[in-house]
N, C-alpha and C positions, 0 to 999 in steps of 0.2 A: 133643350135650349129654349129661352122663353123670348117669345119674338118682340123684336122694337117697334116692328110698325110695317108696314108693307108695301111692296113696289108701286108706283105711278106714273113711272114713266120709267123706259127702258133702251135700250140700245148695246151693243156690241161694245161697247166703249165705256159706258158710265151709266148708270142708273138711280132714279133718285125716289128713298122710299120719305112717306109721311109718316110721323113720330105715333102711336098709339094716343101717349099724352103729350101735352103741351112742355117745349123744354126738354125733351126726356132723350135728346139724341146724345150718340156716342161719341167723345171728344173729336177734333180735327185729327186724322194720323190713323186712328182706329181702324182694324181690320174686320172686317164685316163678313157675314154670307147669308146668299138670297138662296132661296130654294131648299125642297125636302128632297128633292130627286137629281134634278138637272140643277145642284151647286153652283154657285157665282160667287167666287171671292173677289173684293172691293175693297179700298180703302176710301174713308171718310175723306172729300177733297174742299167741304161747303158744308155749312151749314145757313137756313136760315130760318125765320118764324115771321110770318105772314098773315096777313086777312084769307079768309076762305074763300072771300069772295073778291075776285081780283080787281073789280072793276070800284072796290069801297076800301080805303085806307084808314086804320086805326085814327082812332083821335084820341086827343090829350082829354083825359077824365080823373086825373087828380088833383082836383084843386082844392088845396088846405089838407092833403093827406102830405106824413110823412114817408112813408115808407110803401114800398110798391106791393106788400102783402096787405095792407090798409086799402089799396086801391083795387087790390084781387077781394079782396074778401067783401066791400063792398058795392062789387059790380061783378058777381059771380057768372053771370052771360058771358065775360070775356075770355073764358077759356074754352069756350062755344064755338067763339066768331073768328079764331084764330089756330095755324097750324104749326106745329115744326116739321121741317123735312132736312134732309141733309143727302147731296152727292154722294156718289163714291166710283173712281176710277175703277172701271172692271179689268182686274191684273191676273188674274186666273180661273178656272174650273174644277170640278172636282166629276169623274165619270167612273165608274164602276169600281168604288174604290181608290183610284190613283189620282193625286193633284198633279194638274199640268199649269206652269204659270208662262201663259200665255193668253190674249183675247179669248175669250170663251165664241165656239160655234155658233152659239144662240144667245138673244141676252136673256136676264131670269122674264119669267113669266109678271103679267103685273098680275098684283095682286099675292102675288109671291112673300113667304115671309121673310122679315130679315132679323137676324139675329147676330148675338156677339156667338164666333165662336169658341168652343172648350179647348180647354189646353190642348189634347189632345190634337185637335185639327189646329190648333196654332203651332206647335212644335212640328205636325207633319207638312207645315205648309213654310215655313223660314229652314229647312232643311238644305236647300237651292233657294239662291238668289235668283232667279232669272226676272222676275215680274220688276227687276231694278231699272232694267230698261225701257221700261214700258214709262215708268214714273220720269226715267232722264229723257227720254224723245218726244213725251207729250208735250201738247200744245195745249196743259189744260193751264188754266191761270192758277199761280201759286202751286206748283207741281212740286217745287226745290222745296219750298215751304211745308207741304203737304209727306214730302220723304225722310225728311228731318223729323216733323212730328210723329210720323210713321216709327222712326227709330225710340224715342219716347217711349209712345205710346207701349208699344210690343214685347219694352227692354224687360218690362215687371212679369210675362207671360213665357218667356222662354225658360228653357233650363239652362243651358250657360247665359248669361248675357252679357258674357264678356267675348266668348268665342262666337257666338253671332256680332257685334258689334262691329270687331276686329273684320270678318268677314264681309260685315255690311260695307266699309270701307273699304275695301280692297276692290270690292265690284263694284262701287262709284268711284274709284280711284281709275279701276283700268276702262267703265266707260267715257271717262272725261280726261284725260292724260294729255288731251289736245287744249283743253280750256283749263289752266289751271285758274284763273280768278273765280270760277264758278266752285270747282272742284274744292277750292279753298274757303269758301263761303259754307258749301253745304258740311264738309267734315270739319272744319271748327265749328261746328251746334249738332255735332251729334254725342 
């Protein structure tokens, strides 16, 4: 697997790596994994691209360019002074082999790398729903938004994706049966 970028900040909960290159992160929705040892599966919840240096905000440096590769190409420094990073809600672990989708023990290490994973660990890991709950309970911002993209994103990765679909439905059906305007929000855009 070839890595996107690596840990920077960490937690039990959500971890957020910086892009290798500028741009280079993996859609909103995207299911991720941090670590070669101690695994951390994530979904993409944020993305953003920033000054390196926090305390100095881009400026406007196109003027009388049309297009924004006229204005990279020449001011080539700009892909210097600037990063992408992107969140990702920590929804499960993977330990001796077996995926558990639940908070992970530990968050990934920083530094850690993160990559998309292979079919392989994408079909062993939507086998179970549970990490559904994790996505309907959170307090992160844009979570409904972020599980919906999730269904997207994942749809082209699976072997059925109509018998996961069905199923992705059914367990935000029976977690939300209490609210249906929400219920009804998120599985109309799946």
């Amino acid at each position: 697997m070839e890595s996107i970028g690596e840990v920077i900040e960490s937690s039990t909960t959500e971890f957020t790596t910086q892009c290798r290159e500028l741009y280079s992160s993996p859609a909103l929705g995207s299911l991720v994994v941090s670590g070669s040892n101690d695994r951390v599966y994530g979904i993409v919840s944020h993305v953003t691209t920033k000054s390196l240096d926090p305390g100095r905000r881009p400026r406007v440096m196109g003027e009388g360019d049309e297009t924004e590769d006229d204005i990279y190409s020449k001011n080539p420094q700009i892909s210097r002074l600037l990063c992408t990073e992107f969140t990702s809600i920590a929804i499960g672990y993977e330990n001796n082999g077996n995926i558990y989708q639940y908070m992970p023990p530990h968050p990934p290490k920083i530094h850690a790398l993160v990559s998309k994973p292979n079919s392989d660990q994408i079909n062993r890991f939507v086998k179970t729903l549970k990490f559904v709950s994790i996505m309907i309970d959170s307090k992160f911002p844009a979570a409904d938004e972020t599980l919906v993209a999730f269904s997207r994103e994942i749809g082209s990765d699976v072997q059925d994706v109509n018998h996961f679909r069905i199923s992705l439905g059914r367990e935000i059906s029976r977690l939300l049966s209490s609210d249906t305007q929400r219920l009804t929000n998120i599985l109309s855009r799946i």
